[in-house]
C-alpha positions, 0 to 999 in steps of 0.5 A, a space after each residue: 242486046 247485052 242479055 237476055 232478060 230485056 235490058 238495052 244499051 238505050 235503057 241502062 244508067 249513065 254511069 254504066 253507059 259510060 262504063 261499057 263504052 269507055 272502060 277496058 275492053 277485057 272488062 266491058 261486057 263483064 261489067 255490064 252484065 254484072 251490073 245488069 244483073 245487080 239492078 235487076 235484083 236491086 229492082 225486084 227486091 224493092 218491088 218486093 219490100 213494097 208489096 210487103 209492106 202493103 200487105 201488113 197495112 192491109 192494103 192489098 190482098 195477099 197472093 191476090 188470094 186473101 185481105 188480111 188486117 194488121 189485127 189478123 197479122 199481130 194476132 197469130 204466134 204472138 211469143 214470136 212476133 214479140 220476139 222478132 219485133 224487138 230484134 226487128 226494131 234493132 235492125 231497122 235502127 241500126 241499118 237506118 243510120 247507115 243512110 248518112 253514110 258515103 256509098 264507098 263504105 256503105 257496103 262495108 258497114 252492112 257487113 260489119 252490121 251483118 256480122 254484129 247482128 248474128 252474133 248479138 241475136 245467137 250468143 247474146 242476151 238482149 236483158 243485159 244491155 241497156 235499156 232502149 230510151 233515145 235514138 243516138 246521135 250519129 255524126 254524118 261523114 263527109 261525103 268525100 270523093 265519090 267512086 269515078 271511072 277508072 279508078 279502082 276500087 277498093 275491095 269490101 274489107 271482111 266483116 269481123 267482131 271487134 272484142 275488148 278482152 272477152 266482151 264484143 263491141 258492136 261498132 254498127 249494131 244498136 244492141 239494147 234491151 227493149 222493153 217498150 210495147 212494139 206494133 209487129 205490122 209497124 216495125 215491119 212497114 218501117 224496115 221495109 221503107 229503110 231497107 228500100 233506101 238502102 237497096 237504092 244507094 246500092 243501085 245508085 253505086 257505079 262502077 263499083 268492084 267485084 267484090 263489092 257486087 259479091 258483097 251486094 249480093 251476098 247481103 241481099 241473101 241474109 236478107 232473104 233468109 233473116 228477114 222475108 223469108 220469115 216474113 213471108 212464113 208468118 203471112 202464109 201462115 196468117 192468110 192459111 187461117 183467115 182463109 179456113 174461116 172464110 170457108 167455113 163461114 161460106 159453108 154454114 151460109 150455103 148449106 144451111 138451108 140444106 141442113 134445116 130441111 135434113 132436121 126437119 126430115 129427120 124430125 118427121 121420121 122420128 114422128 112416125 116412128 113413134 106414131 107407129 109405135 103407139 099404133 103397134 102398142 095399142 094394138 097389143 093391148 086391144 089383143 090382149 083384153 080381147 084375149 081375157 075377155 074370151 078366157 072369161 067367157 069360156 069359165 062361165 
């Protein structure tokens, strides 16, 4: 046993097998331990960018609470949806080129992408970039001599913006201005297949660096805090409203009946009341004749 979260020797990959048994002693049990854990979150998130992208294809209930449609999904906060589907789409394209890449210099890329990204999303002004038409050529790089065991690997570089005089050049980031009609659901279900894609070239990584496990996670944070948290805020949200309809839908249907049957109650009190009124008004006149008939009597 080498945690306690479930995971055995008989279960792990062959490269990190390969790495417990015959790397250092002073590292193998850090080493499996780091890359135990690293699969576990590489899991869980594609789990997680699976279900996610169920959900916006209305497949699946959320929370195992409520079934929202892609209607009802693009139909909420429409001004940023908008936004974020442009931005989104950028992203998706961007990390989806990566795919061609060595996993040596994936990681590397993903930060510098990190990095461009942020910046073209804050400072940026998406207008002034050319307009989005065609998907660019990218010339896949030769996959080279893939990381072995025993051989150190080099650490992840740290990200930076590349300037010519005061403007940025994105070297890993398709910055344009798009101005074609985007489905929110569709940009969302995309990323999600691209992002599983890389999560599994990051899980197919072996013996990779400290660093480079420092790198993983630290993209998978960004991640969580640029792209399902807010995921995650608009289905909530979503799902909040579909849910107060349904109630409400299923009071009037239940209590219908209830609120007739008051009406109707309602409706014969008023009745009476009325009835007894004109009762109560007759009366007074009926007095009031009988009343000046007497008075008429008396003079004579």
């Amino acid at each position: 046993q080498l945690s306690n979260d479930g995971f055995r020797l008989g279960h792990a990959r062959p490269s990190l097998v390969k790495a417990i048994l015959h790397g250092e002693p002073q590292i193998r049990i850090c080493l499996a331990m780091s890359e135990l854990q690293l699969e576990q979150i590489i899991t869980k998130r594609k789990n997680s960018l699976d279900y996610l992208r169920r959900v916006h294809e209305g497949k699946v209930h959320w929370m195992n609470i409520v079934k929202i449609t892609p209607d009802q999904i693009c139909s909420y906060d429409i001004k940023n949806l908008e936004a974020r589907s442009k931005q989104w789409f950028l992203l998706g394209l961007s990390i989806g080129r990566l795919l061609v890449q060595p996993n040596e210099i994936l990681l590397q890329s993903l930060m510098q992408l990190m990095e461009e990204y942020d910046y073209f999303t804050y400072y940026e002004k998406p207008e002034t970039f050319p307009t989005f038409k065609w998907y660019p050529r990218t010339d896949a790089s030769s996959e080279g001599d893939l990381p072995t065991l025993g051989k150190k690997q080099p650490s992840v570089p740290r990200a930076q913006l590349h300037k010519v005089g005061r403007k940025v050049i994105f070297q890993q980031l398709l910055a344009y201005s798009v101005d074609i009609p985007l489905n929110y659901c569709e940009v969302i279900r995309t990323l999600c297949e691209v992002l599983s894609l890389i999560y599994s070239k990051l899980l197919a990584r072996s013996a990779v660096s400290r660093s480079g496990h420092k790198a993983i996670t630290k993209f998978d944070t960004w991640m969580k805090t640029k792209l399902f948290a807010k995921i995650v805020e608009h289905i909530s949200m979503v799902s909040k409203k579909v849910l107060e309809g349904e109630f409400e839908l299923i009071s009037r249907n239940l209590l219908a009946p209830y609120k007739q049957h008051l009406k109707e109650m309602e409706e014969k009190i008023e009745k009476e009341k009325i009835e007894k009124m004109k009762e109560k008004q007759a009366q007074e006149d009926n007095n009031k004749l009988n009343e000046e008939k007497v008075g008429k009597s008396q003079v004579v």
